[in-house]
Every structure is written in C-alpha cells, then in structure tokens.
C-alpha positions as a printed Julia matrix, in Angstrom:
566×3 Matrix{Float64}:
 137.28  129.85  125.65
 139.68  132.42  124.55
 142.99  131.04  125.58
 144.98  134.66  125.43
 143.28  135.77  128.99
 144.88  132.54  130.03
 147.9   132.02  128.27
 151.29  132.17  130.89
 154.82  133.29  129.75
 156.25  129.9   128.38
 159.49  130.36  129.73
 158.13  130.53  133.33
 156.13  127.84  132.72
 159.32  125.49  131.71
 160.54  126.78  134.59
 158.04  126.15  137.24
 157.32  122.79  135.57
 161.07  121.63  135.9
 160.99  122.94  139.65
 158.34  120.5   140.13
 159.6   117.76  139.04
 162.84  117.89  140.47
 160.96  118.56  144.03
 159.28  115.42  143.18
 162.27  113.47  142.09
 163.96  114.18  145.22
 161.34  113.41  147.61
 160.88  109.89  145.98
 164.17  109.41  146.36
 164.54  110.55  150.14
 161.55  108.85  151.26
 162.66  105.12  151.24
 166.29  106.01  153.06
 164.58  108.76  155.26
 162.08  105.41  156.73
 165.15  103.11  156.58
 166.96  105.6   158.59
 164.06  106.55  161.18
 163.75  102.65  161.54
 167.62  101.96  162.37
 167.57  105.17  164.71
 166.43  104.15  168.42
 163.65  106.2   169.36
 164.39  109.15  171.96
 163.44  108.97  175.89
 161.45  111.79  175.99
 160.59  112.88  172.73
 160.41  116.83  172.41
 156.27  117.88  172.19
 155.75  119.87  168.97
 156.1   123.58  168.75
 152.19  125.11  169.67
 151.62  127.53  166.63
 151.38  130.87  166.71
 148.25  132.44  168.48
 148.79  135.64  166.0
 149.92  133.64  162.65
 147.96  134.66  159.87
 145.09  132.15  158.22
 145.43  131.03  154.78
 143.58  132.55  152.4
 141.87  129.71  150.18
 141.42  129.87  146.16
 139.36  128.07  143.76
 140.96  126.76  140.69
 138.46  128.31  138.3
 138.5   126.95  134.55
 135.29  127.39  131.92
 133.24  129.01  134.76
 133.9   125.44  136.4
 135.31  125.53  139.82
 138.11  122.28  139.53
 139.13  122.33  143.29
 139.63  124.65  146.18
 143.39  124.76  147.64
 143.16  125.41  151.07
 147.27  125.33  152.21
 150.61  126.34  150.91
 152.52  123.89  148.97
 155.95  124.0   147.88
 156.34  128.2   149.48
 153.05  128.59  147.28
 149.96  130.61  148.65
 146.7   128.89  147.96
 146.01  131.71  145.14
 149.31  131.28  143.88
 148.91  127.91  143.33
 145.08  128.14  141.78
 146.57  130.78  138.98
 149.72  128.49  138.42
 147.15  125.9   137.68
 144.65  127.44  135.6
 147.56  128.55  133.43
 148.93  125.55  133.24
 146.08  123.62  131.77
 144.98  126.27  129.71
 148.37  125.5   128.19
 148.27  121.72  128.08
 144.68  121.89  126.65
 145.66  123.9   123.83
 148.67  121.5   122.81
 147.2   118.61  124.04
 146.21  115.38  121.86
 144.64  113.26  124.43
 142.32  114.37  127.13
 143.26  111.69  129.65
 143.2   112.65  133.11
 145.33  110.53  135.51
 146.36  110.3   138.92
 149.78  109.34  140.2
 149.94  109.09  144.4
 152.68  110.72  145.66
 154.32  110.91  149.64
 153.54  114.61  149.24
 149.6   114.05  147.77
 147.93  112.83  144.27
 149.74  114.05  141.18
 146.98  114.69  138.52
 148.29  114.68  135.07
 146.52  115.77  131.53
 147.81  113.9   128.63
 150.56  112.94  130.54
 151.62  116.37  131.77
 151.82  117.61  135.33
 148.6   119.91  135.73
 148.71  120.49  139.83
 148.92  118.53  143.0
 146.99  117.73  145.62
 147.85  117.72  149.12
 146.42  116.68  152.12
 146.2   120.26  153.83
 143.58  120.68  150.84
 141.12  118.58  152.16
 138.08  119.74  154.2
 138.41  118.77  157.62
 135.56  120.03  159.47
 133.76  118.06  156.9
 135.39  115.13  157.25
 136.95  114.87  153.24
 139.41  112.45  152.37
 142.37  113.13  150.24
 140.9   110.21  148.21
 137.06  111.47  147.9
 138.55  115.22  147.2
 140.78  113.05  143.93
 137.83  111.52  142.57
 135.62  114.57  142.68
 138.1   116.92  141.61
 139.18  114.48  138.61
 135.27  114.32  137.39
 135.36  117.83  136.92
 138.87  118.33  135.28
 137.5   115.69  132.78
 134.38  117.83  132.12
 136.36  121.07  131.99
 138.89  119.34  129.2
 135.73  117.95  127.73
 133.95  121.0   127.46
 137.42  123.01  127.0
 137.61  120.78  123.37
 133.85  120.73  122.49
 134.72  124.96  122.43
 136.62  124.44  119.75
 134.66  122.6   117.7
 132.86  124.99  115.12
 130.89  122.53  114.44
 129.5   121.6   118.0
 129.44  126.13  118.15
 127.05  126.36  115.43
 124.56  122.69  116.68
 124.45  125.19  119.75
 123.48  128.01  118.07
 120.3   126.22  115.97
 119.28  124.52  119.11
 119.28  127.97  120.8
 117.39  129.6   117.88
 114.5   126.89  117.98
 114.23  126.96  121.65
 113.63  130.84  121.48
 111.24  130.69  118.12
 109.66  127.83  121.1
 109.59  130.3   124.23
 107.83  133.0   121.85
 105.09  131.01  120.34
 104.56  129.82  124.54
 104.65  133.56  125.46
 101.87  134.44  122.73
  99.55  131.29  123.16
  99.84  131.93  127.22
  99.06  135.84  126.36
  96.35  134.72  124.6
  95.25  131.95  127.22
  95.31  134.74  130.24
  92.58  137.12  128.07
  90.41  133.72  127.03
  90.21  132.88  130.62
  89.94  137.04  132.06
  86.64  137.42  129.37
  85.04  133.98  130.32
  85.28  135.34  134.35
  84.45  138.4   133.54
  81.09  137.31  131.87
  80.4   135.04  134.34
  80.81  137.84  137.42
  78.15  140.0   134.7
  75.77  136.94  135.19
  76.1   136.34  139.03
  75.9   140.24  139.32
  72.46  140.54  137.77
  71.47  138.13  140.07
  72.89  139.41  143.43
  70.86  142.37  143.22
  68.75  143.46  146.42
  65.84  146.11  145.09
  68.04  146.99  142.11
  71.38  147.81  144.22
  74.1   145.39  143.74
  75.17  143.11  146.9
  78.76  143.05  145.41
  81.23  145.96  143.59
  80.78  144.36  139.84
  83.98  146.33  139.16
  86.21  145.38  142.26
  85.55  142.05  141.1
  86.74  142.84  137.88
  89.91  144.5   138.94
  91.04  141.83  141.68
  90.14  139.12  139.16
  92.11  141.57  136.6
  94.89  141.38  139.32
  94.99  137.4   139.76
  95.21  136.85  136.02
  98.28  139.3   135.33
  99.89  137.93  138.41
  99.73  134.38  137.86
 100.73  135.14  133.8
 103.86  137.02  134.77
 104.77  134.33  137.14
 104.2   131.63  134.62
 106.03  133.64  132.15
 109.0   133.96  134.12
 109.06  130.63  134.93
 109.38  130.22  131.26
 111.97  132.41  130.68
 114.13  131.19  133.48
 113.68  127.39  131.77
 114.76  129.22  128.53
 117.66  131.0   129.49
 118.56  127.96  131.47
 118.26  125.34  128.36
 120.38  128.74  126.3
 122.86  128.69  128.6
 123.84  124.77  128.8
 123.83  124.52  125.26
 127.23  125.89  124.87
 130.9   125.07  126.84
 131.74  128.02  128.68
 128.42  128.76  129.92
 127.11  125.29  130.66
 128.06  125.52  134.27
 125.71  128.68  134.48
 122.71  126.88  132.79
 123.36  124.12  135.18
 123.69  125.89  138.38
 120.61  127.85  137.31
 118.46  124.16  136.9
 120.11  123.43  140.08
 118.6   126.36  141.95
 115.47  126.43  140.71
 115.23  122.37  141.28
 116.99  122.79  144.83
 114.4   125.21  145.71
 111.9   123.49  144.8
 112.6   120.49  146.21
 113.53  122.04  149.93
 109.77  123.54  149.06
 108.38  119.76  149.02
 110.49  118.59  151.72
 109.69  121.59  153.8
 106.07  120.91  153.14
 106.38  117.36  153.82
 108.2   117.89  157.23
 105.38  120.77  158.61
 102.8   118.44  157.36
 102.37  116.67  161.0
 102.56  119.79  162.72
 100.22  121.43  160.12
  97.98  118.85  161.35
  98.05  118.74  165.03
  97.18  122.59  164.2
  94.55  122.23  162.37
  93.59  119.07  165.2
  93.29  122.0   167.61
  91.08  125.02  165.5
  88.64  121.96  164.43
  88.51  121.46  168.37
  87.78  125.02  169.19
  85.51  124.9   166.41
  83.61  121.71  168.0
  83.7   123.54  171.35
  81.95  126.68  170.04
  79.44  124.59  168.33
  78.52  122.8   171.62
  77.72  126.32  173.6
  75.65  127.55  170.31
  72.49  126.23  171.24
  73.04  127.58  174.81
  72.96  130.65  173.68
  70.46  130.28  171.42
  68.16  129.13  174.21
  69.15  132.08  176.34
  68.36  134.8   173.81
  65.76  132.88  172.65
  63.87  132.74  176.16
  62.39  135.75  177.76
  63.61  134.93  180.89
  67.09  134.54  180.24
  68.92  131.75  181.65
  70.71  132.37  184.87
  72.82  135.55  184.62
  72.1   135.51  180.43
  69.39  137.24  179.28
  68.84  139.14  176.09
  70.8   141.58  176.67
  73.49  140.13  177.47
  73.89  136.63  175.93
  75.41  138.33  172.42
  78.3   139.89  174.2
  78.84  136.69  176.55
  78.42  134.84  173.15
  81.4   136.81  170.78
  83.69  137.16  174.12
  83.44  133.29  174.9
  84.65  132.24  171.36
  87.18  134.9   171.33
  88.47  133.5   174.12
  88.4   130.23  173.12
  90.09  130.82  169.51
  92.5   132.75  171.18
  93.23  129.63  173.62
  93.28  127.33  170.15
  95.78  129.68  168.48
  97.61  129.68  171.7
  98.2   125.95  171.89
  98.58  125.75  167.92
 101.25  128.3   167.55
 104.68  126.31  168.13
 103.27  123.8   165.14
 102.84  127.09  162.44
 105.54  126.98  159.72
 107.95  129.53  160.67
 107.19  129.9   164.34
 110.44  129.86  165.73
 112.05  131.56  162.81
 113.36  134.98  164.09
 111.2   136.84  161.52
 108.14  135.61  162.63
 109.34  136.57  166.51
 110.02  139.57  165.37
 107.02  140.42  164.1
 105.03  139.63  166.78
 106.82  141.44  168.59
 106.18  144.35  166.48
 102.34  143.52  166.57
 102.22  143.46  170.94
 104.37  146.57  170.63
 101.69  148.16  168.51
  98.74  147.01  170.44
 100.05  148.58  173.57
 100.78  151.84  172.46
  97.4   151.86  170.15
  95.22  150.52  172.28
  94.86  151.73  175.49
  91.53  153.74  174.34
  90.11  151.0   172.55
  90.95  148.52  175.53
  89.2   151.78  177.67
  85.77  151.99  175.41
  85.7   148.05  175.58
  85.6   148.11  179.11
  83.31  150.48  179.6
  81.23  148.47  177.16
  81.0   145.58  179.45
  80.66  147.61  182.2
  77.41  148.59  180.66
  76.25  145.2   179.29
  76.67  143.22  182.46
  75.52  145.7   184.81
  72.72  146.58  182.95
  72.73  150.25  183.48
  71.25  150.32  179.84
  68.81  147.98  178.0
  68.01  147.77  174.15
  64.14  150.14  173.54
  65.25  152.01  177.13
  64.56  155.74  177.08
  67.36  157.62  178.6
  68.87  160.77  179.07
  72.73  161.16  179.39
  74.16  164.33  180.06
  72.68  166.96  177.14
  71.6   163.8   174.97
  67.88  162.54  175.31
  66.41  159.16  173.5
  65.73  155.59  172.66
  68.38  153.09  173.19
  68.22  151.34  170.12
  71.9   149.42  170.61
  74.85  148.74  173.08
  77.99  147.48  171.36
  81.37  146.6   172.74
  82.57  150.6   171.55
  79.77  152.64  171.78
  75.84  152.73  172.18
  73.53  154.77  169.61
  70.43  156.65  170.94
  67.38  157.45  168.48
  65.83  160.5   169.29
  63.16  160.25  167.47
  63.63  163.54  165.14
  65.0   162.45  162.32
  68.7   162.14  164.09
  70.65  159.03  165.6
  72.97  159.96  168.32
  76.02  157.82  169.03
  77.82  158.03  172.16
  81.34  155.96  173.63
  80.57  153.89  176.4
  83.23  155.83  178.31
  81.61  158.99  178.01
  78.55  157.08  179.59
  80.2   155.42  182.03
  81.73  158.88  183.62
  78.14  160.46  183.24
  74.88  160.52  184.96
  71.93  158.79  183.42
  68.23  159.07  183.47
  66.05  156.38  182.68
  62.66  156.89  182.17
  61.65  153.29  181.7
  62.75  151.58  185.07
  60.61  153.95  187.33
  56.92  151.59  186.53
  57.47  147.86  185.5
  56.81  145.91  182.56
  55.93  148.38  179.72
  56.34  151.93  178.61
  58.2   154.77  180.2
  58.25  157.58  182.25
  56.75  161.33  180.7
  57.12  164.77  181.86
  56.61  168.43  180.86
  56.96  171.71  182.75
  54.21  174.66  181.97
  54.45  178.07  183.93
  51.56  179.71  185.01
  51.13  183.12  186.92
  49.92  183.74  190.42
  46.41  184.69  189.76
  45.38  181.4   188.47
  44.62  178.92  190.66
  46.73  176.27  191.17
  43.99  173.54  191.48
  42.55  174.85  188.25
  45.94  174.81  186.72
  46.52  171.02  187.98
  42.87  169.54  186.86
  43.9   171.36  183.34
  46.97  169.68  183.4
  45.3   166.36  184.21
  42.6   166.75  181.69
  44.91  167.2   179.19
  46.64  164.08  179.46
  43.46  162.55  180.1
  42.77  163.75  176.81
  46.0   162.47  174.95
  46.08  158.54  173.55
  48.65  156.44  174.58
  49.03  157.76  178.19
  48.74  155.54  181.09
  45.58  155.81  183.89
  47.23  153.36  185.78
  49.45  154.49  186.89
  47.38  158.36  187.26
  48.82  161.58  185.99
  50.86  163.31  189.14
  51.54  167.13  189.28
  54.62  168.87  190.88
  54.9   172.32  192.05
  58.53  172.37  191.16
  59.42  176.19  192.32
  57.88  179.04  193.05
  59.65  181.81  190.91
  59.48  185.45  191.51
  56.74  186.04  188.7
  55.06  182.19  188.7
  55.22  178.92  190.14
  56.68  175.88  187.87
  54.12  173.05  187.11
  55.33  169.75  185.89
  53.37  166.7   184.84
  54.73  163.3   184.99
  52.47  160.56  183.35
  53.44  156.85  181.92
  53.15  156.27  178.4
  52.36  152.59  176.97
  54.07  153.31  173.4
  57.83  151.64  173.45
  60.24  153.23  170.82
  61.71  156.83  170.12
  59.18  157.96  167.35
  55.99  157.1   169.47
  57.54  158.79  172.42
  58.08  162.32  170.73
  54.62  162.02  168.61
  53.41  161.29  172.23
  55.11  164.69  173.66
  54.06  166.45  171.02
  50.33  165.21  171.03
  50.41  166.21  175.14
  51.44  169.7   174.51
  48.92  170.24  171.82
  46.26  168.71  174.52
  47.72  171.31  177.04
  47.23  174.13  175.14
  43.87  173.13  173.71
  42.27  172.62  177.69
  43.91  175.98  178.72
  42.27  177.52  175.61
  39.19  176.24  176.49
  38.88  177.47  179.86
  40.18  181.25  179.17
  43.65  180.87  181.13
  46.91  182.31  179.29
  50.05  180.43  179.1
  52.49  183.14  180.29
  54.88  183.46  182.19
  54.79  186.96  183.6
  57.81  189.23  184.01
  56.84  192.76  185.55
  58.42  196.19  184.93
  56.41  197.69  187.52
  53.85  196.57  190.2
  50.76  195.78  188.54
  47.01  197.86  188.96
  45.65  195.02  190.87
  47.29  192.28  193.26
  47.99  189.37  191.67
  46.34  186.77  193.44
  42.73  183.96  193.44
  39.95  185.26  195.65
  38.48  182.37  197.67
  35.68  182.06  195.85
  37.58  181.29  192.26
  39.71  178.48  193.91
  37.73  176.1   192.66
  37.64  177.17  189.44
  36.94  174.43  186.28
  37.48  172.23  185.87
  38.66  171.85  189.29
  36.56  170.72  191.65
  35.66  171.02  195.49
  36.7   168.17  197.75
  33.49  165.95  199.05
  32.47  166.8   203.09
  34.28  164.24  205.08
C-alpha cells in the first residue's frame, strides 16, 4: 500500500499520542478515589433526574476506519472532543505509521474505564468505547473487540505481505496462469457452443424433412434455427461471465490491497446464490400446494370431458347442450374453472405479495378495462347467439346486405360462405343489432327455403305465368315436391305485376344452394322460351296500339290449365 497517501505530520502525531496517554493516565488514576469517594458520600434524598437531551441536537455522523480496502471498525460517538470521522482518520494514520516502523505485528487489547485500548506492537493504535457499539443490534463492547481485532490482524497481515516483493511477484505468476486458464476455458467453451449449435441444427434438418404435410413444412425450419441460435449464445455468454467473474475474483484475492475486493466479490456471488437455494427451498411448500390446486382443476376438467363428448357426440343433445352449443359451454366451463384454480393458487406464487408483482397486476386490470370493453361487447354478443340459437352451423341466412351459409359461430364473430368463391365474416355485434332471415327454419328437418322474383307484363296471363313458373322448378333437381312450389303476386307495378316463387330445396351447404339458383333460373327461362312469352318488364313512353290485357279465351293458356267442374 503506498504509505505517502497515509503518512500524518509526525510532530502531530507525538502530539496527539502524548494527549492520549496522559488522558488515560489521569483517568486511571481518578477512578479508584472517584468510587472511594462516591462510596463515603451519603447518597442524596431526591436525586436530581438527568437533563432530557436536546430535541434539535444534531446526530453523529458515523465513520469507518478504512485500512487496505478493509473496513477495521465503525466509530459511532465522539471521544475525547473527537467527531467519529475525526477519530477514523486519526486512526488510519496512526497505524499506517506504526505498520511502517513496526517489528512485531501483535495486536493486543488493554480494558480501560473509558473502553478497550487496542495496541500494535505495543503502541496505542485507537480506542474503543462503548458509544461505538451497535445498539439496536444488540453488540457488546466485548463482541465489537474481538471482531474488530480479527480484522486489524488481517489488515497488519496483509499490510506486511505488501511489502514483500517476493509474496508481489508469487501473486503475479498465479495471476498469469489463472488468465492463460480462463482463455483456454473461453476457447474450448467457444468451441463447445458451435459443436452443440451444428449437432441441433442437423437434427431440426432431420425432424424437418419429416414434418412435412404434402411438401409444406408443419414448422419454420429457420425460426427454429434462430431461437435455437438464440439459446446457445445466451446460455454461452452467461457461462462466460460466470467465468470471468470467478477469474477476476481469484485475480483480485491474490494480492493485499485488493483481497478484500476478490473476497467481497466470492461473497456476493455465494450470498446470492445461496438466498437463491434458500428462497427456493422456502416457496417449495407453497409451490406445491399450487401446483396441488392446477392438478385439481386439471382432474375436474377431465371429469366433465366425456360429458361433453357425449353431448356433441349425440344428435339429440343432452338437456340444454346440443351441438351447437356444447363447444362454447365446453371452453367457458374450464375457463372458469382455471380461473377459480389460479384464484385460490395465487397467494402461494413466488413473489405474490411483493409490490412488483401488485403492481403489475394492477397494470394488467387497468389495461383490460380500458382495452376491452369491445372485445367484452363481441363476446357477449357471441353467446347471445350460441345459446339462443338465433344461428346454427350449415343455416342459410341473410343479415342485413349479406346473404349465405353459416359455416361457423365463434365467441368474436361468425363467417358466412356465399357460395361464390367469397367467405364473409361478420362481428356478432353487428348481428345481434340486425335483422336476420333464415331460410332453413321455415320447413323442418332438411334443406332450406328458395325464392326468385320474375316480372311479367299485363298481357300474359297470370295463370300461364304461374304453371310456367311451377314447371320450371318442376323441372330443376334438387327442389322439393313436398313441400309444392307456391307463387306470390308480390305487387302490381304500373307496367307489370311481380311474381315470386318460393320452393324448398333438399341440398344443405352454400355451393349447392347457388348451383341450385342458378339451375332454377336457367329452367325459368328455358319454359318461358318454350311457350313464346318474353321476359320483360315493360316501361311505356306512350300508350300502346292495342290494350294491354288477356282476352277470356287465352286465360287458360299452356301450360295452364282449366279448373275441373265442381
């Protein structure tokens, strides 16, 4: 340690020394007569109670008595007129002084009325006083001695291993082989991290080729790659700096003055460690009744499995399940219930009642209610849907401008088919605040509901233009006879009246329904064809040469025909 930092005026230091000692001189020398005298003295009536202190007197400041990066003791009062700094810098520059003349590194304690005397090689170093002790911890002035004399024996220990050259260059070799040591591990580790990244990387090549599903790949070959890229960098950095902190630790306690450093840095990474195990060991009970709890919710929602299973399995449902609704009751029941399990579970999580963990759920309820209000909405509306079963799964419905197939109803939304080539998907609140059609509840069991408007002018007859209408979808395959084809006069326009045919089609599914339209319109057009009448609808600039209306005798026209005599 370079003793010049340290090194006091020697003059003062005479002085202050022969201060001390005369204090001490005449405090031995008072104390026997001052008991004698206190014993021969009859004690007062009343004796006076002692002063209360100050409310506004100033607190000591303490010191630590700092020597080769070794904290010795920690004065905590005045002594002598002496502020607690005053008296740490008196004392580091006194035994940087007795160290450097020094031919014995004894350390000795001589009890005084005042406190312990500690003495190096005979010469008065500092004192300790009772004041100095910890109170709140409950130190004695004879516990703070024995510790504090352990380390002045290791400071004048280490204080004459520093200058030893000898000892200085042992350090130095040990230090060069230890770093020639942490190399070679840095380069074999190195090495070890791309040995083991190339053997997982050809093993992800060979279960790639196999998870392959009509020559598309079931799983990202490259993010594979890159996260196992990731893991391998992150655990070789970590292991590295392990390394290095062992290094620099094992550097640093090879030599006097920074010893304490090496040590404190073993101490810290040991002291963590070890509050890691105990802190594992200690949530290891809780961790248990926790995981007591998920395996229960886990054995709960393996008991109502095969209920569902029977209920979506059966056509008839069971009770208020049924197909359409038993998946929704199914993912809402063991929401509930793993919500319930991580309910009960929570108090025995590591960290639970830390305030960073409270915090953060706060954060998380704070962000669910502002963000989601809407989803909270379309999940309502959802189950509004599924468990009133305004909608079923291969329905055909019409909401608002949209027209088609129901082809699913989740939680969020439902998607239509059209059957066109397009797949419409809708929010469930945007169906809940709309009308809907349904074309497959008006006949049960089967199929749905069919219609199509034609306009026709005046001068055909309408009984011709409904047995057309008829015979076409007598004509077209997959429409019902049972129930028969109906026709509707629907308005009676200015220029024609509105025709529309309603029929029940067997096919289930959006494609067979619009080949089905399609196939009824060509049969429309086809019968009309055949029979000379014009699909037009007539618009007039000016009255016409002729009325526009059916003799009597063309009412009847085919392929309509006359009513039988009653």
């Amino acid at each position: 340690m370079p003793s010049a930092l340290l090194r006091p005026n020697p003059l003062s230091c005479s002085l202050i020394r022969l201060v001390l000692a005369i204090c001490a001189a005449l405090m031995l020398i008072l104390a026997p007569g001052a008991q004698a005298a206190r014993q021969a003295t009859p004690p007062p009536a009343a004796p006076a109670p002692a002063p209360a202190p100050a409310a506004d007197a100033p607190a000591v400041e303490e010191a630590d008595l700092i020597l080769m990066n070794r904290t010795i003791v920690r004065f905590r009062a005045k002594f002598l007129g002496a502020s607690p700094r005053q008296r740490a810098e008196r004392g580091q520059a006194t035994i940087s002084a007795i160290l450097e003349r020094a031919t014995s590194d004894d350390v000795v304690v001589q009890p005084n009325a005042v406190g312990n005397i500690l003495l190096i090689d005979g010469q008065l170093a500092f004192v300790l006083t009772p004041d100095d002790t910890d109170k709140l911890a409950g130190e004695t002035l004879a516990a703070l001695t024995d510790k504090t004399v352990a380390v002045l024996r290791t400071v004048v220990a280490e204080s004459r291993e520093s200058r030893d050259s000898r000892s200085l260059a042992e350090g130095l070799a040990v230090s060069a082989g230890a770093t020639l040591v942490f190399i070679t591990l840095l380069y074999l580790l190195g090495r070890l991290q791309a040995w083991i990244t190339r053997r997982l990387a050809a093993a992800i090549d060979a279960r790639a080729e196999r998870l392959k599903l009509g020559g598309t790949e079931l799983i990202r070959r490259d993010r594979i790659l890159a996260a196992v890229g990731w893991l391998s960098r992150a655990l070789f950095w970590l292991l590295a700096a392990l390394l290095a902190y062992t290094w620099l630790a094992r550097i640093l306690a090879r030599f006097p003055y920074t010893r304490a450093w090496g040590e404190n840095l073993d101490d810290y990474l040991l002291g963590v460690l070890g509050r890691l195990g105990v802190g594992i060991l200690q949530t290891l009970p809780n961790l248990l009744i926790a995981l007591l709890m998920f395996l229960v919710a886990r054995a709960v929602v393996g008991l109502l499995k095969p209920v569902f299973d029977h209920a979506a399995g059966n056509n008839t449902g069971l009770g208020w399940l049924d197909k359409d609704t038993v998946e929704p009751t199914r993912k809402i029941t063991n929401i509930l219930i793993w919500i319930f399990a991580l309910v009960m579970a929570y108090p025995y999580l590591p960290g639970a009642q830390t305030e960073a963990f409270k915090g953060m759920s706060v954060l998380i309820g704070l962000m669910v209610s502002l963000g989601a209000s809407s989803i909270v909405g379309q999940g309502a509306a959802g189950l509004i849907l599924m468990y009133s079963r305004t909608l079923r799964t291969g329905e055909y419905v019409r909401i608002g401008d949209h027209e088609g197939t129901v082809v699913a109803i989740s939680l969020f939304n439902t998607r239509l088919r059209t059957g066109r080539g397009a797949e419409i998907t809708l929010p469930n609140s945007l169906i809940v605040g709309n009308a809907t059609r349904n074309y497959s509840r008006t006949q049960g069991g089967r199929g749905f509901m069919l219609d199509t408007t034609v306009t026709i002018g005046y001068d055909t007859p309408w009984r011709q233009v409904e047995a057309m209408l008829i015979e076409a979808a007598r004509r077209t395959p997959g429409i019902s006879a049972d129930p028969a084809p109906r026709i509707f006069q629907t308005a009676l326009s200015d220029f024609y009246p509105e025709y529309c045919l309603v029929v029940h089609a067997t096919p289930v599914g959006a494609e067979p329904r619009a080949q089905l339209l399609s196939r009824l319109h060509a049969n429309i057009q086809d019968v009309f064809n055949e029979y000379g009448v014009q699909i037009m609808s007539p618009h007039y600039i000016a009255d016409p040469a002729t009325e526009k209306r059916v003799a009597p005798d063309n009412w009847y026209a085919p392929p309509a025909r006359r009513p039988d005599p009653a």
